[in-house]
C-alpha positions as CSV (number, residue, x, y, z in Angstrom):
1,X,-4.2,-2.2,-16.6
2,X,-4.5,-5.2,-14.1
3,X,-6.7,-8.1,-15.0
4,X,-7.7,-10.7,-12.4
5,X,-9.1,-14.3,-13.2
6,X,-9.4,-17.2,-11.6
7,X,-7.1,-15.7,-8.2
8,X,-4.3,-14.5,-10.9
9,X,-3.4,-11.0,-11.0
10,X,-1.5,-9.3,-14.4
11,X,-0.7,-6.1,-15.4
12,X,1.5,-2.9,-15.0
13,X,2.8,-1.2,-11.8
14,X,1.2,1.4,-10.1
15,X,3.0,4.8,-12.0
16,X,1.7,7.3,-9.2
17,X,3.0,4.9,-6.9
18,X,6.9,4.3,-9.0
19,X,6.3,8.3,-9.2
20,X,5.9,8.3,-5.2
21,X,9.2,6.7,-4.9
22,X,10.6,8.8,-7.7
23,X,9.9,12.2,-5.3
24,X,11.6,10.2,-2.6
25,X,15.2,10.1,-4.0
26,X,14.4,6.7,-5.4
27,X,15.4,5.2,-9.4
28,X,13.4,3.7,-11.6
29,X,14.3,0.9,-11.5
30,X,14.3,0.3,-7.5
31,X,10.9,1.4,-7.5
32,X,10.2,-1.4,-9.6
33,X,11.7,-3.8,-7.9
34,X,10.4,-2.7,-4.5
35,X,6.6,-2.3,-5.9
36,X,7.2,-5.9,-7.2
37,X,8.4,-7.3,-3.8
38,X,5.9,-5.6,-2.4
39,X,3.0,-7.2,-4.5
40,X,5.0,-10.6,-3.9
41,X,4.3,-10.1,-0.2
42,X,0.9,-9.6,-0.2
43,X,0.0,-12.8,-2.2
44,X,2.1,-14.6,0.0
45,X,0.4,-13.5,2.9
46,X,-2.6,-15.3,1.6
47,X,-0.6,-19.1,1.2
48,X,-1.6,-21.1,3.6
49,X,1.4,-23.3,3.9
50,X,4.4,-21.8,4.9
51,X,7.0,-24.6,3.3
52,X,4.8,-23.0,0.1
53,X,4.9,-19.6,1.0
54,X,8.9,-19.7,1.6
55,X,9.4,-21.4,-2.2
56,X,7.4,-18.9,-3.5
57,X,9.2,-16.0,-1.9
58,X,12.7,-17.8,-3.0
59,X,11.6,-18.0,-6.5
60,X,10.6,-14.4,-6.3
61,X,13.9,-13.5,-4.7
62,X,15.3,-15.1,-7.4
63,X,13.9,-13.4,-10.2
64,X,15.0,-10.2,-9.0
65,X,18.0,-8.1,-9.3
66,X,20.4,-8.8,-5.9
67,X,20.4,-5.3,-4.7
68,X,17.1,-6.6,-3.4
69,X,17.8,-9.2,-1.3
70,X,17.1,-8.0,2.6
71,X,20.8,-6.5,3.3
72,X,20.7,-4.6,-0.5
73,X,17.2,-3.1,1.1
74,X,18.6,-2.3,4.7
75,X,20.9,-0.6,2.8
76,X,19.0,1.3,0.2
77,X,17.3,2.4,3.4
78,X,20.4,3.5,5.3
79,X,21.6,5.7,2.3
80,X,18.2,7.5,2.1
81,X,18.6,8.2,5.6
82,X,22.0,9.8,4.8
């Protein structure tokens, strides 16, 4: 369920899309996080201001587990190539 107001967005991740992942060799809980980062991106595509944009995506980052950081995705990437 996603519920928009006022430019806000809430709700649940896309499951077909987690389940995408899933088929792809992909866990849980990377799915997650990459759906999530992925969501992130988009709205900061919208800010105006990059000093904003780049405090945003740093909080964001921050919330996050580390394997998500850029090298931790690289090399998610790399191993799937594998």
């Amino acid at each position: 369920d996603v519920k928009c107001s006022h430019g806000t967005t809430t709700g649940q991740l896309d499951e077909d899309a987690i389940y995408a992942l899933r088929t792809r060799g992909i866990d849980e809980a990377t799915a997650r996080g990459l759906l999530t980062l992925a969501f992130a991106g988009e709205v900061l595509e919208q800010v105006a201001l990059d000093a904003i944009a780049e405090r945003v995506e740093l909080a964001v980052a921050g919330k996050l587990p580390e394997r998500f950081n850029l090298a931790g995705l690289v090399e998610a990437a790399a191993a799937l190539n594998d």
